[in-house]
DRENZA-443785 format. One line per 3 residues: their letters; for each residue x, z, y of C-alpha. Coordinates in steps of 0.001 Angstrom, whole numbers, plus 524288, in hexadecimal, padded with zeros to 5 digits. Example, Ala and Ser with C-alpha at 12.3 -4.5 7.8 and 13.67 -1.06 7.14 Angstrom:
// residues 2
as	8300C:81E78:7EE6C ~ 83566:81BE4:7FBDC
This chain:
// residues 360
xxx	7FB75:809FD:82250 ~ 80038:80D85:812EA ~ 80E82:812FC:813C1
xxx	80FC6:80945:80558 ~ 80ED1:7FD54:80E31 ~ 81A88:8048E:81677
xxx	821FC:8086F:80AA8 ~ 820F8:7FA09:80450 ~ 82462:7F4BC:81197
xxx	83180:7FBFE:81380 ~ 834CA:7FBCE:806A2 ~ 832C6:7EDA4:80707
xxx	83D2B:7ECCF:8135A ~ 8464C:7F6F3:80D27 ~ 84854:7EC1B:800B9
xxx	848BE:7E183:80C23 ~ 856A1:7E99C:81038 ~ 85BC9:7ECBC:806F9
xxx	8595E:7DEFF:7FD3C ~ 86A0A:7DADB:80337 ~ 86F67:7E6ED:80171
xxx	874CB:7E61C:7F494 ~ 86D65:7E247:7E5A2 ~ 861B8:7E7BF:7E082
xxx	86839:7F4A5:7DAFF ~ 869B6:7FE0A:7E559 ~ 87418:8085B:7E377
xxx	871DF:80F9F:7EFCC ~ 86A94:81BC1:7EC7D ~ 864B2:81FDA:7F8C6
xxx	8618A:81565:80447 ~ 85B77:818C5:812EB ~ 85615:80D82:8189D
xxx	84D7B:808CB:825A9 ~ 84629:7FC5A:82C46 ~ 83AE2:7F969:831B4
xxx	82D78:7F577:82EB2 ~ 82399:7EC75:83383 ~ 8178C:7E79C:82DEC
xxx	807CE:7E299:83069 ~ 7FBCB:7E448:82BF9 ~ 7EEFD:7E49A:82F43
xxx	7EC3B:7F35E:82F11 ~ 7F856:7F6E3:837F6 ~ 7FC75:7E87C:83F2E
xxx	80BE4:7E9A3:842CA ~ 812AB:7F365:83CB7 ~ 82117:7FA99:83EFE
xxx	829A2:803B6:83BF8 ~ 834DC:808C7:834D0 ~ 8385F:80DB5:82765
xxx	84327:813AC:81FE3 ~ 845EB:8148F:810EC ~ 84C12:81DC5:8082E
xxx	85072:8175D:7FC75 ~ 856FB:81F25:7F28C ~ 85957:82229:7E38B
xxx	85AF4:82EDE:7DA63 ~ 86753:83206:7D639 ~ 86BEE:82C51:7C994
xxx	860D0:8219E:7C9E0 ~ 865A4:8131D:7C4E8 ~ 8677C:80925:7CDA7
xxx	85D33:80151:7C96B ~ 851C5:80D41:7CDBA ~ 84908:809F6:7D8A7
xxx	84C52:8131E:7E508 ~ 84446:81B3A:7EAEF ~ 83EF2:819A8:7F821
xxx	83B05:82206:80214 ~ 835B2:81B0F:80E8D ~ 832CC:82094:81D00
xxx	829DD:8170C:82656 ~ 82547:8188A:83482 ~ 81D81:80E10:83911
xxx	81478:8091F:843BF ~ 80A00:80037:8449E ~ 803DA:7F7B3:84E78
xxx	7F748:7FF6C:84E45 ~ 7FEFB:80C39:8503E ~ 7FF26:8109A:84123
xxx	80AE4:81919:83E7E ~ 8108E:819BC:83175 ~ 81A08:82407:82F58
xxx	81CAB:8239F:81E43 ~ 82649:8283C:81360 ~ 822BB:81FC9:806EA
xxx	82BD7:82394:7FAA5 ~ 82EC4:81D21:7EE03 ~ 837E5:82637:7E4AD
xxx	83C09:822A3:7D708 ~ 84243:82E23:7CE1C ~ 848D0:82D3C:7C1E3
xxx	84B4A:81F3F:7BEB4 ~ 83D80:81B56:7C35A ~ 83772:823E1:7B989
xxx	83011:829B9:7C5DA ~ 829D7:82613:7D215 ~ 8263E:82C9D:7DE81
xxx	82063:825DD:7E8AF ~ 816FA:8275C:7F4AE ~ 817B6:82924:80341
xxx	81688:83312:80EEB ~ 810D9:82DA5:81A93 ~ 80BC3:83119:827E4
xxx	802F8:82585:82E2E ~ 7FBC0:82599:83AEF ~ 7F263:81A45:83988
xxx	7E594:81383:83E18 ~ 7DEFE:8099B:834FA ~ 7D111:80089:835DD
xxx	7C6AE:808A2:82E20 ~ 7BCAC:7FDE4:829DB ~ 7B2FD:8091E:8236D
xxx	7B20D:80A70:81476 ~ 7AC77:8013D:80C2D ~ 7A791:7F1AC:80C06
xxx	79B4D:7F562:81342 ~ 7A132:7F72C:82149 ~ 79EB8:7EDFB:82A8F
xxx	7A9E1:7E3AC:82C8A ~ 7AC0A:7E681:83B21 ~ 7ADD2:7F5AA:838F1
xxx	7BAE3:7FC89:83A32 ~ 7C119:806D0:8430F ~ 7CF6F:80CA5:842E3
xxx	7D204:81949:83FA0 ~ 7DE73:8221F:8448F ~ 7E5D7:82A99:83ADB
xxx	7F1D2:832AA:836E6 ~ 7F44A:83159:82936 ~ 7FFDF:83B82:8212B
xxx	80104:83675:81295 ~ 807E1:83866:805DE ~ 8092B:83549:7F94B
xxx	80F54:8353D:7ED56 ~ 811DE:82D51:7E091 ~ 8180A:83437:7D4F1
xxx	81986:82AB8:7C9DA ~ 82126:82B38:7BC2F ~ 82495:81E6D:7B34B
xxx	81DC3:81F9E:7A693 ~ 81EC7:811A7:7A1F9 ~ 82720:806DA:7A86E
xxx	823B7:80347:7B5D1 ~ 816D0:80C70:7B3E4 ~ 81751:81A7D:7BD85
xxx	80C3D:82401:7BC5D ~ 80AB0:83064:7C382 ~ 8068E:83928:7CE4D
xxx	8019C:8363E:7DD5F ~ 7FD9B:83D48:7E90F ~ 7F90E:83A78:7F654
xxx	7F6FB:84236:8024A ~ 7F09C:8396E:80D3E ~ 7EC2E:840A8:81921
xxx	7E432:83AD0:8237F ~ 7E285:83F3D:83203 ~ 7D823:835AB:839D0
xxx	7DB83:83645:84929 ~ 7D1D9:82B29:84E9C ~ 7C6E5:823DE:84C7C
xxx	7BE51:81B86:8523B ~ 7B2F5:82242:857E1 ~ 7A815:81653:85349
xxx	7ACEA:8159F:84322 ~ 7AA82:81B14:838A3 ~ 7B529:823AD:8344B
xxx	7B0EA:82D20:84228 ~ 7A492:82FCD:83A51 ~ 7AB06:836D0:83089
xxx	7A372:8316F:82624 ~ 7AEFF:829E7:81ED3 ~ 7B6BD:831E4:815E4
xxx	7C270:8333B:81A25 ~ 7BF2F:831E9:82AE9 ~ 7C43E:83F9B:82CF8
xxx	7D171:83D95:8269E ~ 7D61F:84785:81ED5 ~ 7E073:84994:812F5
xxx	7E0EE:841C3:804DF ~ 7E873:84756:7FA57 ~ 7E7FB:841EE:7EDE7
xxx	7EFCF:842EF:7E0FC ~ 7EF5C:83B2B:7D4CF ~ 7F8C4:83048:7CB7D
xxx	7FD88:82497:7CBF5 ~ 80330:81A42:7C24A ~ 809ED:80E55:7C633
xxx	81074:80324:7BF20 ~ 819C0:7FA4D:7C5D5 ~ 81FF8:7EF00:7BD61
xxx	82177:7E355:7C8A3 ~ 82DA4:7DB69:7C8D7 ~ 82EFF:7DE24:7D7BB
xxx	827DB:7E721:7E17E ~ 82689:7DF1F:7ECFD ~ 82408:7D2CB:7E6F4
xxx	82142:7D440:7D8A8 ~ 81E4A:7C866:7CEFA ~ 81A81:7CE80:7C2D9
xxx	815EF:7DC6A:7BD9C ~ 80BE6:7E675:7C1EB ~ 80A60:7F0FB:7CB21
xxx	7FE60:7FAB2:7C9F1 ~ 7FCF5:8084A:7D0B5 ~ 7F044:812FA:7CE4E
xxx	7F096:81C52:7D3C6 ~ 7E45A:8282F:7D2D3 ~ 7E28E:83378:7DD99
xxx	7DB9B:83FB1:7E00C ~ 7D832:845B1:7EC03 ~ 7D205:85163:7EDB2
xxx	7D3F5:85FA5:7F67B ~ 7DC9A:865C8:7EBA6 ~ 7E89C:85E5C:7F060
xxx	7E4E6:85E67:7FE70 ~ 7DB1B:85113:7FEAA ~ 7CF83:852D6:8094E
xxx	7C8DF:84782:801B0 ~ 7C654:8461A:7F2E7 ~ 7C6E1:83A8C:7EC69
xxx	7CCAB:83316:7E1A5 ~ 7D43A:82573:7E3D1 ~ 7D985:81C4D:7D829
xxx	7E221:81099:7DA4A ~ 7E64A:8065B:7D37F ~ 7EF0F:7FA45:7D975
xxx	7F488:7F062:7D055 ~ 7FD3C:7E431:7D2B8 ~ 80146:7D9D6:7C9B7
xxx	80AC3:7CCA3:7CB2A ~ 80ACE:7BF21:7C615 ~ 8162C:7B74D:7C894
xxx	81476:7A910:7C923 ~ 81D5B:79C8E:7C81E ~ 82530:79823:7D714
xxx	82590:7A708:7DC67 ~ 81770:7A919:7DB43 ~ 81199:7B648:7D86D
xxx	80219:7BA9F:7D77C ~ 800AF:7C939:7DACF ~ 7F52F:7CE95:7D795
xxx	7EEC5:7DE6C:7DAEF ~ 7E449:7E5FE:7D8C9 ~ 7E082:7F456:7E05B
xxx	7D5F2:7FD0D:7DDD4 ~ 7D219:80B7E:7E2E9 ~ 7CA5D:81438:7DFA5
xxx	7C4FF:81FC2:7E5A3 ~ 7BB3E:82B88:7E431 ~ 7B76F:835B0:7ED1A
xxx	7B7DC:83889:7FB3F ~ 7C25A:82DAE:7FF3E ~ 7C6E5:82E46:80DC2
xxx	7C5D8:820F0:8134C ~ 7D386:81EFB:81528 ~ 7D602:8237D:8075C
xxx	7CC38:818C7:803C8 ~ 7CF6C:80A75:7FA91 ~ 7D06F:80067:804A1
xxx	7D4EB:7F0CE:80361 ~ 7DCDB:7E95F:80D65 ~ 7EAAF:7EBDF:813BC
xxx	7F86B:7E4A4:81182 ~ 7F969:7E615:80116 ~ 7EA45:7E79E:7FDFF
xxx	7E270:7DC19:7FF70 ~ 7E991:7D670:80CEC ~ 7E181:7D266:8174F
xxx	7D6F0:7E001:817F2 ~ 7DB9B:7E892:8209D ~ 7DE21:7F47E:818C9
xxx	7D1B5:7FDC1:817AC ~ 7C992:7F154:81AD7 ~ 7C2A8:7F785:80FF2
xxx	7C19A:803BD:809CF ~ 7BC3B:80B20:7FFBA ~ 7BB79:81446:7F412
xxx	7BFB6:809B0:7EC02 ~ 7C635:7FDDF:7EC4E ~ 7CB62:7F21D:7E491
xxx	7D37C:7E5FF:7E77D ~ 7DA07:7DBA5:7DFC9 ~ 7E319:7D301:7E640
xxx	7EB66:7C532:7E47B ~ 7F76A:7C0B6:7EB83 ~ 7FD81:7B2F9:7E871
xxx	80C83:7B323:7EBDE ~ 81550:7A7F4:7EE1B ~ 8239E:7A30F:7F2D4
xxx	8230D:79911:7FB59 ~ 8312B:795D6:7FE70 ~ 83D06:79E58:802FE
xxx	839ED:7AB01:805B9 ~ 82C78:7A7D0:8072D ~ 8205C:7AB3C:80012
xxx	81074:7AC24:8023E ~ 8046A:7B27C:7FACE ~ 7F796:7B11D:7FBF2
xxx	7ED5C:7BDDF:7F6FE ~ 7DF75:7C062:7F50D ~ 7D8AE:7CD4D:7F249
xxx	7CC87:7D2A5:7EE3C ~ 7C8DD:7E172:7F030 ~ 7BBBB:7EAAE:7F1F2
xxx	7BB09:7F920:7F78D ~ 7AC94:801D6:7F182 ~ 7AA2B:80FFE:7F241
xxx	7A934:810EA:7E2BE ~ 7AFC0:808A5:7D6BC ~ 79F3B:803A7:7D55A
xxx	79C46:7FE19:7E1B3 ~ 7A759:7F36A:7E3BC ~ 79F7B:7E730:7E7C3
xxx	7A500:7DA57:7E68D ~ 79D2A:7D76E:7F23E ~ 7A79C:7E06C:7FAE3
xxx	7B586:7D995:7F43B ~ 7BE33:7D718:7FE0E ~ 7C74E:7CB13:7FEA3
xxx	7D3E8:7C866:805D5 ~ 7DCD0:7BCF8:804E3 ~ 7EAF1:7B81A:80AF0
xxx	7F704:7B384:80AE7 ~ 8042F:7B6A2:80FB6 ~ 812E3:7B352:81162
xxx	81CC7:7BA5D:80B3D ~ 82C05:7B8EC:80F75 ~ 834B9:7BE72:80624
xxx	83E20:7C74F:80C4F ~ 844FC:7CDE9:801B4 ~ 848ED:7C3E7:7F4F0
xxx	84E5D:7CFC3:7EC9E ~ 8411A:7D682:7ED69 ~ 83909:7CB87:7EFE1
xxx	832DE:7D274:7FCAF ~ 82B2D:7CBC6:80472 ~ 82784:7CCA6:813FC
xxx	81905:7CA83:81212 ~ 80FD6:7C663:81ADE ~ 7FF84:7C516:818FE
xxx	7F426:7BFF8:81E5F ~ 7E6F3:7C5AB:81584 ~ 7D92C:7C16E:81845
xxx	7CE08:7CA95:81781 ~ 7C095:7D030:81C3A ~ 7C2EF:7C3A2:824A7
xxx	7CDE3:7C96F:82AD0 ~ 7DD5D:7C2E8:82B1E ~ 7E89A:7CFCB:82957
xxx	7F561:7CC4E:829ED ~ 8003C:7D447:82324 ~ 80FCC:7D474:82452
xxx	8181F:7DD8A:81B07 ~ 821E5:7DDE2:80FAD ~ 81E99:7DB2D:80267
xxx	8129E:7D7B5:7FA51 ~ 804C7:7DC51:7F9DD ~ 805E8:7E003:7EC05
């Protein structure tokens, strides 16, 4: 459970709220706000909770500057995940910087399906753990709608059950004793959409690089590169074409939950999340988008992704497809927002997903 699909979520309902309460520039400076959440997906079924917003500006920043956003979460799942999280989104000095990242405390169990394409397909066992995190974006503009700058993450791991009969018991896996990441490194990002939740035209791309290692407190040492890019076509009647592309790339001794995997609710839909994992991954995906009538829309998406424990041994033999389609109702017109709801197809397996806005 990634507190991003948490902070999207609420954010997503906080612009729900607030889309009556006046036009789109917001004089109010500072803003405390709460509701509830509920969502599905595969790796956590029904999921509830509650969630409250700080919104709020700098003194003597225009109108027309974004707010800032800090977000608290506590949450419950079906399968008896707690989520307790503190995503933040600050912008300083008209947008010329950005700090973002989260603090979160999660006490999870997922499916571990092994790593690599080479396990057999009727392998998995859950795993039990308790999960403090945090971590930190500090960006500067140095070209319009381009950020670059500095990251860190601290991710520590505490394992409290497994199954006796898997693998992870063995101790083999890296990663099957828990333990702490802490990794530092840069970031650049350029954002030029024409709408976050539902854009039409323009790019987004985000790479990030890491380095984890004792000095600053890692027990694992490894190197992880990532690079996720998103691009929009807009087409005659309401129609859009989305298209995005992932990769990772990692060296060292990676834990396995530190690992590239494929599936989940924005990642090629329909693999449960960690299906597969790896080193190393790739993924290029496709979504079709159209308005039907009223508020209502539907898409249909394909994607293609591979996991390998080194950049040489991808095999096309081991690509991975999923397919779907989905309804969207929109539930927001000044954001175009949409209540989104999917059914992906993979590894011969239906997942069903329900959330706020797009994949991608």
């Amino acid at each position: 459970m990634r507190v991003n699909f948490f902070f999207t979520l609420f954010y997503c309902l906080f612009l729900l709220v607030n889309a009556n309460n006046g036009d789109s520039t917001d004089t109010k400076r500072i803003k405390l706000i709460a509701l509830p959440v509920i969502y599905y997906q595969p790796e956590t079924k029904w999921g509830a909770g509650a969630a409250g917003l700080l919104r709020f500006k700098q003194k003597n920043e225009p109108d027309s500057m974004r707010h800032s956003n800090i977000m608290f979460v506590l949450s419950g799942t079906q399968l008896g995940q707690i989520l307790c999280g503190a995503p933040f989104q600050m912008w300083f000095n008209k947008e010329k910087y950005n700090v973002y990242g989260e603090a979160a405390f999660q006490s999870i169990n997922y499916l571990f399906f092994g790593v690599g394409n080479h396990v057999p397909s009727y392998f998995k066992e859950r795993y039990y753990a308790n999960n403090p995190r945090f971590k930190i974006n500090a960006l500067r503009r140095i070209y319009p709608h381009l950020y670059a700058g500095l990251k860190y993450m601290f991710d520590y791991t505490n394992i409290t059950q497994l199954v006796d009969t898997g693998m992870l018991i063995k101790g083999t896996i890296s990663g099957s004793k828990g333990g702490a990441v802490s990794g530092a490194g840069g970031t650049i990002k350029y954002d030029n959409r024409d709408n976050q939740f539902y854009a039409t035209k323009g790019y987004y791309v985000e790479l990030f690089a890491l380095t984890n290692n004792n000095l600053i407190g890692s027990d694992y040492r490894f190197d992880k590169y990532s690079l996720d890019i998103s691009t929009y076509v807009a087409l005659p009647y309401k129609q859009v074409i989305a298209f995005n592309a992932y990769g990772v790339i990692s060296t060292g001794n990676v834990p396995f939950y530190q690992m590239a995997v494929l599936g989940g609710e924005s990642k090629m839909r329909g693999l449960y999340q960690g299906r597969f994992r790896d080193k190393d991954c790739w993924m290029v995906q496709a979504e079709y988008r159209a308005h039907l009538f009223w508020r209502v829309g539907a898409v249909a998406f394909a994607g293609i992704g591979d996991i390998a424990p080194q950049l040489n041994q991808f095999n096309y033999k081991y690509t991975h497809l999923a397919i779907g389609g989905g309804v969207r109702a929109l539930v927001d017109k000044k954001q175009h927002l949409n209540l989104r709801f999917d059914a992906g197809y993979s590894n011969n397996r239906m997942n069903y997903y329900l959330t706020l806005g797009e994949a991608f």
